[in-house]
C-alpha positions in Angstrom: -22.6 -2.7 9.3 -24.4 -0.1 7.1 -27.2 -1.4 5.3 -26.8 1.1 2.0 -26.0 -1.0 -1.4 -22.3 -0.1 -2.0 -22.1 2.1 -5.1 -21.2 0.7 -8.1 -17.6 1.0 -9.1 -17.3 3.6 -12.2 -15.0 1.4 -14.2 -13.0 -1.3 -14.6 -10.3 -0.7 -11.9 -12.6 -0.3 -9.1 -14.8 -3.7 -9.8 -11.6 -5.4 -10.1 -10.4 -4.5 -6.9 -13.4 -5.5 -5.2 -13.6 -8.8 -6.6 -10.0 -9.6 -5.9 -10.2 -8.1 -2.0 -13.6 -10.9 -1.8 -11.6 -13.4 -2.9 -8.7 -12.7 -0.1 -11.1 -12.6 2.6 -10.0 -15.4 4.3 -6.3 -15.1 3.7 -6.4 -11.4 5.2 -8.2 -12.6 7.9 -5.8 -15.2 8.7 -2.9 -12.8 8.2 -3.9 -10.6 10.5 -4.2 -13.3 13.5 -1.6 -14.7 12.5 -0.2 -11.3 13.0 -1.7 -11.2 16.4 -0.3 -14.1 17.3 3.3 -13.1 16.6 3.6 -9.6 17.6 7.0 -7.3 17.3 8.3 -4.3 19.0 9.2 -1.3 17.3 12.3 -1.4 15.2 12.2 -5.8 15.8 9.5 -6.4 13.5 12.0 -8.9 11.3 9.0 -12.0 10.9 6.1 -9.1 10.2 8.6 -7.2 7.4 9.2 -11.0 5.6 6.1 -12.2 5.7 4.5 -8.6 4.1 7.3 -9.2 2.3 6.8 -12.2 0.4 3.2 -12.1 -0.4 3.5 -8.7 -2.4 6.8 -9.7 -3.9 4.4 -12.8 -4.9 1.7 -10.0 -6.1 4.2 -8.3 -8.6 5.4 -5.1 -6.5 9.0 -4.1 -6.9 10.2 -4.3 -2.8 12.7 -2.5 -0.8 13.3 -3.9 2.6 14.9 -1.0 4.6 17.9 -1.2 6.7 16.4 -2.2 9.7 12.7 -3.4 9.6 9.9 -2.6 7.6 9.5 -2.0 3.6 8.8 -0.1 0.8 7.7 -1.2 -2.4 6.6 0.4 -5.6 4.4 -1.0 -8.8 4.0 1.5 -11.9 6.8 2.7 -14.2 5.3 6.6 -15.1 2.8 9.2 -13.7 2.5 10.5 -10.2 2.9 8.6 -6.9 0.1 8.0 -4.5 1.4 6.3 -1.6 -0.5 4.3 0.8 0.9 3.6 4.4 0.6 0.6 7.3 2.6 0.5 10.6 4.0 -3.2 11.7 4.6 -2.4 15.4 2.9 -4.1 18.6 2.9 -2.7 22.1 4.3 -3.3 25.4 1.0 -4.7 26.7 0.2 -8.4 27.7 -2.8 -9.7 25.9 -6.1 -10.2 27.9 -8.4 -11.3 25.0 -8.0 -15.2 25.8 -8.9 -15.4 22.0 -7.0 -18.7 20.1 -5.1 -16.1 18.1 -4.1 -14.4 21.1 0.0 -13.0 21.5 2.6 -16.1 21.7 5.0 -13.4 23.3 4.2 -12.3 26.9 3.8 -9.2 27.7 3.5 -8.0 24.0 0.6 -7.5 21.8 -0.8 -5.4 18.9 -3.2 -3.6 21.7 -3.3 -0.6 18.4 -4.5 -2.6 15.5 -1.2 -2.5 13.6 -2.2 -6.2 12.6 -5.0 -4.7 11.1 -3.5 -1.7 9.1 -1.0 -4.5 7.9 -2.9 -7.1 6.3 -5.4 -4.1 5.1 -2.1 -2.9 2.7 -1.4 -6.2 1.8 -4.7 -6.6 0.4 -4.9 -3.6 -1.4 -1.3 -4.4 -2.0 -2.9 -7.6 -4.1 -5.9 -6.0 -5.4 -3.6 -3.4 -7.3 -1.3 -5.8 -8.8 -3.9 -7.3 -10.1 -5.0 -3.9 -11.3 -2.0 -3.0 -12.7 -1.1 -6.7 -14.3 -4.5 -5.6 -16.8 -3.1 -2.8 -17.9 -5.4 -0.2 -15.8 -3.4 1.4 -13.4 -1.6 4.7 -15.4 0.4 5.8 -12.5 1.9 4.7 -9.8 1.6 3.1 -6.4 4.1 3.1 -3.2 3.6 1.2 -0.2 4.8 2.0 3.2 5.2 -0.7 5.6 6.3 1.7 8.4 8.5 -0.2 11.5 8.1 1.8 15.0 5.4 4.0 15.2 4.8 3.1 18.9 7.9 5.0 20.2 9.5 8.8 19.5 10.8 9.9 17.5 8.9 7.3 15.2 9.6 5.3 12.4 7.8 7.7 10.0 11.2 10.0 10.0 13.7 6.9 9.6 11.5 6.6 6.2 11.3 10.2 5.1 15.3 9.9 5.6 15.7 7.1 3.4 13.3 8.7 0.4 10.1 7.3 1.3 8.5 9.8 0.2 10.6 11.3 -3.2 8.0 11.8 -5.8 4.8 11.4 -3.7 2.0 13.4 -4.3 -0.4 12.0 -1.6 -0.2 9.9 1.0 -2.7 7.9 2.4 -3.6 5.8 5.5 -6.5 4.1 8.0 -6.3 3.5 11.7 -8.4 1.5 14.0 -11.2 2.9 15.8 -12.7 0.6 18.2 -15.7 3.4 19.1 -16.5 3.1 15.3 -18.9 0.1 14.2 -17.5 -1.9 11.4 -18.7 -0.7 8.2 -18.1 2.9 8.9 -15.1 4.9 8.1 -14.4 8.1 10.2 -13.4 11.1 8.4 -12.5 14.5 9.0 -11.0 17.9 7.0 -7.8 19.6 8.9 -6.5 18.2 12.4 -7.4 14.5 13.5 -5.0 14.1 15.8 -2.9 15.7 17.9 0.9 17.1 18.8 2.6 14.3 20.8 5.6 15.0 23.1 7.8 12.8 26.3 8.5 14.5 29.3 11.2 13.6 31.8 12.0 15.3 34.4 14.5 14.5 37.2 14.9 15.9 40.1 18.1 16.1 42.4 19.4 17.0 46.3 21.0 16.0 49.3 18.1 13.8 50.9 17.8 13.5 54.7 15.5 12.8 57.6 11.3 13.3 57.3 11.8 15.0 60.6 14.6 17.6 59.6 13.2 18.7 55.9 14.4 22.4 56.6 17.7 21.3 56.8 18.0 19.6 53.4 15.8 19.6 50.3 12.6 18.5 50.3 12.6 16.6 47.4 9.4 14.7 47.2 7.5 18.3 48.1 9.2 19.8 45.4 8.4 16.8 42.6 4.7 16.9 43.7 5.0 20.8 42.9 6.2 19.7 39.6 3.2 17.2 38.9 0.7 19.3 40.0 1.8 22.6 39.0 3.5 22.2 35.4 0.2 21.1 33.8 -1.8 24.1 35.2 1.2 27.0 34.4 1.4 26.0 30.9 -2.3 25.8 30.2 -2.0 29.5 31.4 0.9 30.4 28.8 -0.2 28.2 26.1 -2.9 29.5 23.9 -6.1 28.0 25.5 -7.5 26.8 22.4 -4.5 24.3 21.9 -6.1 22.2 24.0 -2.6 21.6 26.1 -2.4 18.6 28.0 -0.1 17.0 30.8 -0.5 14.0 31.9 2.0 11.6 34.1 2.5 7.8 33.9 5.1 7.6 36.3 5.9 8.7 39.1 9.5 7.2 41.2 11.2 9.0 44.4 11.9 7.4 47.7 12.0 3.8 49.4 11.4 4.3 52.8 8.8 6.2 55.1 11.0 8.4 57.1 13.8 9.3 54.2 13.7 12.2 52.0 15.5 10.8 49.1 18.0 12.2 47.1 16.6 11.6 43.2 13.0 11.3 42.2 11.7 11.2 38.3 8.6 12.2 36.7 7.7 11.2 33.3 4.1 11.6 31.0 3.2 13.1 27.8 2.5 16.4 26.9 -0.3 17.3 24.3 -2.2 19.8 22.2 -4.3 20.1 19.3 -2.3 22.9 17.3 1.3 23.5 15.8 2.2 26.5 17.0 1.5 25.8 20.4 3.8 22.4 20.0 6.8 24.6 18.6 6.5 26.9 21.5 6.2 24.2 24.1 9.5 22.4 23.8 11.5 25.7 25.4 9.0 26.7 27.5 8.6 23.8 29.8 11.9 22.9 30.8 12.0 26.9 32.1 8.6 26.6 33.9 9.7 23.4 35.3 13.5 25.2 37.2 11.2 28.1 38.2 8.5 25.9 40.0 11.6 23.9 41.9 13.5 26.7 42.3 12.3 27.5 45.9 13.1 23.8 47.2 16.8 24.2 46.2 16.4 21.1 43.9 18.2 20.5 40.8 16.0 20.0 37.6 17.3 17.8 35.0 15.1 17.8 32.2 14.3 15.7 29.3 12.0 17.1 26.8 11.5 14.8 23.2 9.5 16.2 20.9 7.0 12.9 19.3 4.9 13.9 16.5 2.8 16.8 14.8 -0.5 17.1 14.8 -2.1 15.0 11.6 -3.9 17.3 9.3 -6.2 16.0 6.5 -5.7 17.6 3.3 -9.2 19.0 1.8 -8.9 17.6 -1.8 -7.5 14.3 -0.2 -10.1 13.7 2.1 -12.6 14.3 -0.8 -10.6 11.1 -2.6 -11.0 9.4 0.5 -14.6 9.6 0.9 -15.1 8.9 -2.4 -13.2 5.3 -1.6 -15.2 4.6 1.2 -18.5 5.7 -0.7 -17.6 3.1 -3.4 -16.7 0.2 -0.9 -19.2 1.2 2.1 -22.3 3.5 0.3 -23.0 7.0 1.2 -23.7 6.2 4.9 -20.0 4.8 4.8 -18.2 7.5 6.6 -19.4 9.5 9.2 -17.7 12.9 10.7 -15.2 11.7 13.6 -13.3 14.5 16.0 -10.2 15.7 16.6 -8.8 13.9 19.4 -5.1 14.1 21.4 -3.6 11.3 20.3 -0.3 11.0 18.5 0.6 9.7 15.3 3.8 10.1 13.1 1.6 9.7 9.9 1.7 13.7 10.4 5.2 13.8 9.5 4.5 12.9 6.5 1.7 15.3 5.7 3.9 17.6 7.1 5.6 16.9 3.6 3.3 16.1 1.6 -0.6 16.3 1.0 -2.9 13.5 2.0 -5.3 11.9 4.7 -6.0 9.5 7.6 -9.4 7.9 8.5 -10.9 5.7 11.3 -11.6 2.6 10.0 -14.2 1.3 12.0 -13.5 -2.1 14.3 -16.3 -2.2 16.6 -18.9 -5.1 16.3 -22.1 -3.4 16.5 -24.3 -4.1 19.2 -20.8 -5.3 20.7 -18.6 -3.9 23.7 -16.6 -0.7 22.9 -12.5 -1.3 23.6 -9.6 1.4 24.2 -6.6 1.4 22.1 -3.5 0.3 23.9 -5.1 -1.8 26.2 -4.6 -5.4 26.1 -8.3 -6.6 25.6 -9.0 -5.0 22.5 -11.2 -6.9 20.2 -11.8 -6.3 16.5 -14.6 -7.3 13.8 -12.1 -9.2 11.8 -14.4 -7.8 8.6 -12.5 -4.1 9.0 -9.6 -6.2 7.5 -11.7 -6.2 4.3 -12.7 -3.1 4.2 -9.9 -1.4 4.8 -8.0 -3.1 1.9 -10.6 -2.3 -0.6 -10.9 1.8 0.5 -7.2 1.5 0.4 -6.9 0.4 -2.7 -9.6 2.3 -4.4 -8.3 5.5 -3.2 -4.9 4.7 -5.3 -7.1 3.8 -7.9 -9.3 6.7 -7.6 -6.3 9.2 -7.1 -5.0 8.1 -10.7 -8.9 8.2 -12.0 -9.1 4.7 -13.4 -12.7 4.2 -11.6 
């Protein structure tokens, strides 16, 4: 935890906010394992969307729940729109923590620190009512409780479709980072993250005997062409400073040592750092891919779905942003963070409109570091905090009540 004094808040607004967000400390906490506890696939988050729900109803905020899961809601009647955002899905993972709040549901658990991100927005969610029941909030507010940003195409889209974001100006939002020590906020100008695409690819033939292979198609050959060889071809047509990256998480073909089978499947992720690489690499691969099998006589069925843009701070947002965590954290609060390959649909909205992500620190220091989407991950249960008051005092900051 940094020891710097957090700065004073400039008015009103922000010293309300922090007083409120101390006095939720518990609740939020216990939100967020109970969160944990109960966690929901993408597009099934039903108990996550009416228990977020219910509390900022309860909190004054004029809600929307959307057609599937998930929620907007609004406070504020005139002035610009800052919108803050939170993402309610778990993950496909089984939880290893052995903690009391550990996942009721095997085989499922919030291995990304959605539980986090939510019960951080409905603090700040609180906080701002409060804000805005005393008359100090001239603008106003939208809140994003996002379903599905664990699969592609995300649930980021499903609410740009339904007019999330109509009127925004900026759009904020904080992600877990269990390399970061609680107490510290990672920031960073332009790209965060990176472009995020699936890749299928199936490939077809006659099959036959491991002891005839020139009289059929060798079909496993030809899929371990395709593993090893798509990934260095296209960082050889690919702009090298996009940073392109193929990597496979399965791999299927075959079920018996002396058959060459007739279908095999290969499926991973392709990423890069830059946007013009990722609108070049959706027709390019699928080409690369029928020329490598081409000499096997194989048929290539392939799947390409584009995921998610690159995120890419805005400069004048993620000077609003620092000044939030400056308020909540001190001037040691945030701390330059890189530019790393993962995917996040938060970059379809600042596709559209300006604004910024951090990495809220998670990390106990002194404590063991954790990996995202694996089912052990740990987190200081004081980010919950934290997060709630930056979030909040960047709304607050963004209409210039502090």
């Amino acid at each position: 935890m940094s020891n710097a004094d957090p700065h004073p808040a400039a008015g009103p607004a922000g010293a309300l906010v922090d007083e409120v967000v101390h006095g939720l400390e518990d609740e939020l906490v216990g939100l967020r394992r109970d969160l944990h506890a109960h966690p929901e696939l993408s597009w099934r988050e039903l108990r996550t969307t009416s228990l977020v729900a219910a509390r900022i109803t309860q909190a004054g905020w004029r809600v929307t729940e959307l057609p599937r899961t998930g929620l907007v809601a609004e406070i504020g009647t005139d002035g610009p729109i800052v919108a803050l955002r939170a993402d309610l899905d778990a993950l496909p993972v089984p939880d290893l923590t052995g903690d009391p709040w550990a996942s009721s549901v095997e085989g499922v658990t919030h291995a990304c620190g959605h539980d986090v991100h939510t019960a951080a927005l409905v603090g700040a969610a609180v906080a701002l009512g409060r804000v805005h029941e005393q008359g100090l909030l001239p603008g106003r507010v939208r809140l994003l409780f996002q379903p599905a940003e664990e699969v592609m195409p995300g649930g980021a889209l499903s609410l740009i479709e339904l007019g999330a974001l109509d009127d925004v100006d900026r759009i904020f939002g904080l992600h877990c980072d269990p390399t970061l020590d609680v107490g510290s906020v990672g920031l960073r100008e332009g790209p965060i993250t990176g472009a995020a695409d699936h890749l299928d690819v199936t490939l077809s033939g006659s099959g036959g005997h491991t002891s005839r292979p020139h009289l059929t198609e060798d079909l496993t050959f030809a899929l371990g062409k395709v593993i090893t060889e798509l990934p260095a071809i296209l960082s050889r047509r690919l702009d090298p400073r996009s940073g392109v990256s193929v990597v496979w998480g399965v791999v299927r073909a075959g079920s018996a040592h002396n058959v060459i089978p007739a279908t095999g499947r290969v499926g991973g992720t392709v990423r890069m750092l830059d946007a013009v690489a990722w609108s070049e690499a959706e027709k390019l691969v699928p080409l690369l891919v029928e020329q490598i099998v081409a000499p096997y006589g194989v048929h290539a069925q392939v799947d390409y779905q584009r995921g998610v843009p690159p995120v890419v701070n805005d400069i004048g947002s993620i000077s609003l942003l620092a000044g939030a965590v400056e308020r909540v954290l001190g001037p040691g609060g945030h701390v330059p963070t890189q530019q790393s390959l993962g995917g996040e649909d938060f970059g379809w909205y600042l596709d559209r409109v300006r604004g910024a992500m951090g990495r809220l620190g998670t990390r106990t220091p002194g404590g063991p570091t954790y990996d995202l989407h694996q089912g052990n991950l740990r987190v200081d249960d004081r980010a919950v905090g934290i997060g709630a008051r930056v979030l909040a005092q960047v709304a607050a900051s963004f209409h210039g009540v502090l």
